[in-house]
C-alpha positions in Angstrom: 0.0 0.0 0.0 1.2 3.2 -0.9 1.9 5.9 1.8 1.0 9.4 1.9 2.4 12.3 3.3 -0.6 14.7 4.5 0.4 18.1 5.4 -1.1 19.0 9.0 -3.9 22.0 8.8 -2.2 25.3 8.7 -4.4 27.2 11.3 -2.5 30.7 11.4 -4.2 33.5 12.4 -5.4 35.7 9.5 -5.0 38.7 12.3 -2.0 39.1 14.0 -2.3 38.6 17.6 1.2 38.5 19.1 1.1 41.7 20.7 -2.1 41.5 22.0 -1.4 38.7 23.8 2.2 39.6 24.4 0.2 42.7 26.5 -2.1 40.5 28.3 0.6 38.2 29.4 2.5 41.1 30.5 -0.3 42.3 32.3 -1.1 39.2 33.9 2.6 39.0 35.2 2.4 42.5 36.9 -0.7 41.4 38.8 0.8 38.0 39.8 3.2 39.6 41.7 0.8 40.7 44.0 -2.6 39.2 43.3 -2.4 35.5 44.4 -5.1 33.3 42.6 -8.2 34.8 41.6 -7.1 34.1 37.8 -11.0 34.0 36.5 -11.5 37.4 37.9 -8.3 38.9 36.5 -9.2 37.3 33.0 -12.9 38.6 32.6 -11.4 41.9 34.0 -8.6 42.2 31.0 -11.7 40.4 28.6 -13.7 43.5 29.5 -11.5 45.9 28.3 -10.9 44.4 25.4 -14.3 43.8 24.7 -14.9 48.1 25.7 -17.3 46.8 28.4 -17.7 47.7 32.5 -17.7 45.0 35.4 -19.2 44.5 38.4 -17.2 42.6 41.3 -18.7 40.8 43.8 -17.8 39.1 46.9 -17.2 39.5 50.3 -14.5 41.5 52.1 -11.5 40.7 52.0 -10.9 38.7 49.2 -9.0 41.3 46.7 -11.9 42.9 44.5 -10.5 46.4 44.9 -7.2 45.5 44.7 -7.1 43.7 42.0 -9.0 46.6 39.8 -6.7 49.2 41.1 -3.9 47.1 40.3 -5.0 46.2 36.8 -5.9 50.1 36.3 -2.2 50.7 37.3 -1.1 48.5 34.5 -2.5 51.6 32.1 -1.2 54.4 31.3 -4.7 56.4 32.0 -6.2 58.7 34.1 -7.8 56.1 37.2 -10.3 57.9 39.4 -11.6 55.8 42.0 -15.4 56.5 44.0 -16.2 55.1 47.6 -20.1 55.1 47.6 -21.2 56.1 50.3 -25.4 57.0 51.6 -24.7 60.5 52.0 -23.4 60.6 47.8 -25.2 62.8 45.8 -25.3 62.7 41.6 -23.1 66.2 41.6 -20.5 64.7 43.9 -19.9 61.9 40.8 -20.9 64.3 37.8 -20.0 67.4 38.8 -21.9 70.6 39.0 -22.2 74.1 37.6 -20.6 77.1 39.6 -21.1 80.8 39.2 -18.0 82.7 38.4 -18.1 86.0 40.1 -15.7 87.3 37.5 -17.3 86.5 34.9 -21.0 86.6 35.5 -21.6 82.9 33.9 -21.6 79.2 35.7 -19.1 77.2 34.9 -19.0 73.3 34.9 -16.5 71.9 38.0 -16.0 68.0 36.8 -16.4 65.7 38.9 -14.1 62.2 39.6 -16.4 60.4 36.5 -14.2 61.9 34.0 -11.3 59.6 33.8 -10.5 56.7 31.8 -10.7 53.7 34.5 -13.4 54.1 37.4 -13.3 51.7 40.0 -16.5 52.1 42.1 -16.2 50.4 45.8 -19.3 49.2 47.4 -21.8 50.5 44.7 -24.9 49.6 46.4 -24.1 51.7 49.3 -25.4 54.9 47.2 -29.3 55.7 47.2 -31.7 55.2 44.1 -30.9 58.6 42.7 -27.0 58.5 42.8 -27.1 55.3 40.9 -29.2 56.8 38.7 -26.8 59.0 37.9 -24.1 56.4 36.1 -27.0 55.1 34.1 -25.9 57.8 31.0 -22.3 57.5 31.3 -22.3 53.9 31.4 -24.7 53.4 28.7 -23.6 56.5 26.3 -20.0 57.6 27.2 -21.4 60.9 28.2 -22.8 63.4 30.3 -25.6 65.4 29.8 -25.2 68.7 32.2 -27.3 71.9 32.0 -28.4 70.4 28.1 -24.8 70.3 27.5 -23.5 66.5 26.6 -19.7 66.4 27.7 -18.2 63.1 26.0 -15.7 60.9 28.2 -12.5 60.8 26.8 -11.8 57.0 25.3 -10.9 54.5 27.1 -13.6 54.8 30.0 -14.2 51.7 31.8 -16.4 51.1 35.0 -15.2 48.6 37.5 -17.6 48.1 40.4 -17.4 45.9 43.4 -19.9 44.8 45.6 -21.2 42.8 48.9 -23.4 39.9 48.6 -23.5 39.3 52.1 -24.4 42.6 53.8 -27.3 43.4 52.8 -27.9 46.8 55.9 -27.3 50.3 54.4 -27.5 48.9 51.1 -29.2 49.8 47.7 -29.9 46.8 45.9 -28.7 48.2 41.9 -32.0 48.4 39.4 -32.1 45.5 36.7 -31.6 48.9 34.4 -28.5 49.6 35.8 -27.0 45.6 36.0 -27.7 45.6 32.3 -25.3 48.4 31.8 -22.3 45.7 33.0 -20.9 43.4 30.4 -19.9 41.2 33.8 -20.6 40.0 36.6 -17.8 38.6 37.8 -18.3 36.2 41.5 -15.0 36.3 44.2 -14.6 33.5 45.9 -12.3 32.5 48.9 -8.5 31.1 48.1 -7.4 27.7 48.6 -5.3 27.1 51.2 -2.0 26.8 49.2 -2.9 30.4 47.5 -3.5 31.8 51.2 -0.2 30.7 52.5 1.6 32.4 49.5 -0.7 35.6 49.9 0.7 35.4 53.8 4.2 34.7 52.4 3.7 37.8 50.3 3.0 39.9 52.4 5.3 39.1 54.9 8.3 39.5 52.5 7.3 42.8 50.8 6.9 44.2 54.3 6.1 48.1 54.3 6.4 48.4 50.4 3.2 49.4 48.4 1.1 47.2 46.2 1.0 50.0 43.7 4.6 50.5 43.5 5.1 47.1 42.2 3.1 47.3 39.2 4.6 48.8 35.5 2.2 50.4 33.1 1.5 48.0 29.7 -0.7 49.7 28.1 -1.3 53.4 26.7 -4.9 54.8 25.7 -3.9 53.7 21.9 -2.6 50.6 22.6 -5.9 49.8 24.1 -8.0 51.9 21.6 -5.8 49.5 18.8 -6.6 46.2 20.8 -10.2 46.8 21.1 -10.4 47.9 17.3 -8.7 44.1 16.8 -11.1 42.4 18.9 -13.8 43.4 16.5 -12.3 41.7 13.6 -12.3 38.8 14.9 -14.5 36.0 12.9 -17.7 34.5 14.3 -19.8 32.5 12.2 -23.4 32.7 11.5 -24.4 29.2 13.0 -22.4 30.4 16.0 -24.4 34.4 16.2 -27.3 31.6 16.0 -26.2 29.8 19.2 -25.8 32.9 20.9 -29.6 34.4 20.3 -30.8 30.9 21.1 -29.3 30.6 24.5 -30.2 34.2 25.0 -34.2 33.7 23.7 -34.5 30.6 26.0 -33.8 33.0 28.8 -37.3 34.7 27.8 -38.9 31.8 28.1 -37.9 29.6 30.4 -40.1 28.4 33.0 -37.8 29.3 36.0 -37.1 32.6 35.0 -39.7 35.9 35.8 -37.4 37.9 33.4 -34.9 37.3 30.8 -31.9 38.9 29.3 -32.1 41.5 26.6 -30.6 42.2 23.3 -27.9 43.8 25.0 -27.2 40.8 26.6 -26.7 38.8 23.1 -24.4 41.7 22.1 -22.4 41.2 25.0 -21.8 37.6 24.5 -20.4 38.0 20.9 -17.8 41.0 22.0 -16.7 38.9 25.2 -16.5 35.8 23.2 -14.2 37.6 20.6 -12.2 39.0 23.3 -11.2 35.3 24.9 -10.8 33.9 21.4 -8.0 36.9 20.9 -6.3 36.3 24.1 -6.0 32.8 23.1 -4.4 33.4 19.3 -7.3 32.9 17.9 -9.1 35.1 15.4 -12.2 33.0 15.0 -15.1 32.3 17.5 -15.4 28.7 19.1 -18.6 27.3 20.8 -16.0 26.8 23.8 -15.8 30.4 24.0 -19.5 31.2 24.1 -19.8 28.7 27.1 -17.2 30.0 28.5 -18.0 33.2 28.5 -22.4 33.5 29.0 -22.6 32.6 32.3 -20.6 35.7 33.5 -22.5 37.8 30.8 -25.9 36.1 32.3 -25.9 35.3 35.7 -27.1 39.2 36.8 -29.3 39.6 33.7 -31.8 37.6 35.0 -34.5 36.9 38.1 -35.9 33.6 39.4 -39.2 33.0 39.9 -40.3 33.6 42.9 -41.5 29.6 43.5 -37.6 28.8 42.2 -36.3 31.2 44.3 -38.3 30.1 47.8 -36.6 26.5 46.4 -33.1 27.2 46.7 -32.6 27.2 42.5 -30.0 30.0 41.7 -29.4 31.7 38.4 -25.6 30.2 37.8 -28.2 26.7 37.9 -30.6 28.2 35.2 -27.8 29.6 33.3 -26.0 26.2 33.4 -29.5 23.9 32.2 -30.1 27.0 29.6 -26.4 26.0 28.1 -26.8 22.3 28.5 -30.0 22.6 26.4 -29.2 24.3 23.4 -27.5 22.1 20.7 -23.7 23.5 19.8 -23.4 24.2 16.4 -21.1 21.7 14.4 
């Protein structure tokens, strides 16, 4: 029998990736040297940027959700503003507000800490109703309407917002309006014991030195403006935009959910998805990807039924059937 030589499947990438994942890499490394564990969160984090999209952060105290978004701010070269809600906050202390100039007889506009590039929000349901109310424009629009004026945020602007699931006194719980505005929801858990030792050792060792100092810039505005513009080129296939709006629509109408995800939810999905397929080489979409990535993109898009709820059934559960049951595209 006569043998043949079959030339393995060339799978370069049609888009050149190197640097991009060069960056994340880098970034990774920076974060590693004081961020033990927690490599999900720091993933969806760098995902979300790529993918021009804000986070949400929750978990309870203690287990590095502030840190770890300062720290990754620190590895860009951008303006980083960060907000401690708080009950007293009112919409000018985030915004801004207009002041009279005495010398020359008009108001002026004082900005407020919302115009930066990176925003990390700590405890964001502390705020009332009307303060989160506020971020609903800027998160949605990249701008701020003031006196009928729009004042445009300067590119990159990212929100990162962390949260307490546990505390639940002194709280605003965030309007499904508003939790639509995140691309993720990203949930902190505890380290293992092994990663607790080494974030003991850690500290220990760097003794009165500064997590900030640590940590090098990456990336410029640009650089990120370039990625993100990358990201979108990257190729997703028809059958695959398919399974996306199926698993979406079966959120709408699935009997354990009172509400569903929108539109913007399906959207989200396909950005985030092309965002893990870049910082994997890949400039194509994989189902693996869209698995991966919708229960993050999910989880806080949706509400349980009441009956569900009373049962103990969570949304990560509904999420994970939802998944199961839709057929992946061959």
């Amino acid at each position: 029998m006569e043998e043949t030589n079959e030339n393995p499947i060339d799978f370069t990438s049609r888009i050149d990736l190197k640097n991009l994942q060069s960056a994340v890499q880098q970034i990774k490394d920076e974060l590693g040297k004081v961020i033990i564990g927690q490599h999900d969160m720091i993933e969806l984090l760098i995902i979300s940027i790529l993918a021009n999209g804000h986070s949400l952060i929750e978990g309870v105290p203690g287990v590095a959700k502030t840190v770890t978004a300062k720290l990754l701010a620190k590895t860009m070269n951008v303006e980083f503003s960060r907000i401690q809600f708080t009950p007293d906050l009112m919409p000018s202390d985030i915004l801004g507000t207009s002041i009279f100039n005495v010398k020359t007889s008009e108001f002026e506009f004082k900005k407020g800490p919302i115009f930066s590039n990176i925003i990390l929000i700590d405890e964001i349901n502390r705020a009332p109703a009307k303060t989160q109310a506020a971020m609903f424009e800027v998160m949605a629009e990249r701008q701020i309407t003031i006196d009928g004026i729009e004042n445009k945020m300067q590119a990159p602007f990212l929100v990162f917002a962390t949260q307490n699931p546990i505390e639940q006194e002194g709280t605003y719980a965030l309007p499904e309006a508003q939790l639509d505005r995140f691309l993720f929801k990203i949930n902190v858990g505890y380290p293992s014991v092994d990663e607790e030792i080494k974030i003991l050792e850690g500290h220990h060792q760097r003794k009165s030195t500064l997590s900030t100092d640590m940590i090098t810039p990456i990336l410029n505005a640009q650089q990120i403006s370039e990625y993100q513009d990358i990201i979108k080129s990257i190729l997703i296939e028809d059958n695959l935009l398919k399974y996306i709006a199926s698993i979406v629509n079966n959120t709408r109408t699935n009997g354990n959910l009172y509400l569903g995800a929108s539109p913007r939810a399906s959207i989200a999905i396909m950005n985030s998805s092309k965002a893990l397929a870049a910082i994997n080489g890949r400039d194509f979409v994989t189902p693996d990807d869209i698995k991966k990535i919708a229960p993050s993109v999910l989880r806080h898009r949706i509400i349980l039924t009441p009956e569900r709820e009373m049962e103990g059934f969570t949304t990560e559960k509904a999420v994970t059937q939802i998944i199961e049951t839709i057929e992946i595209p061959r």
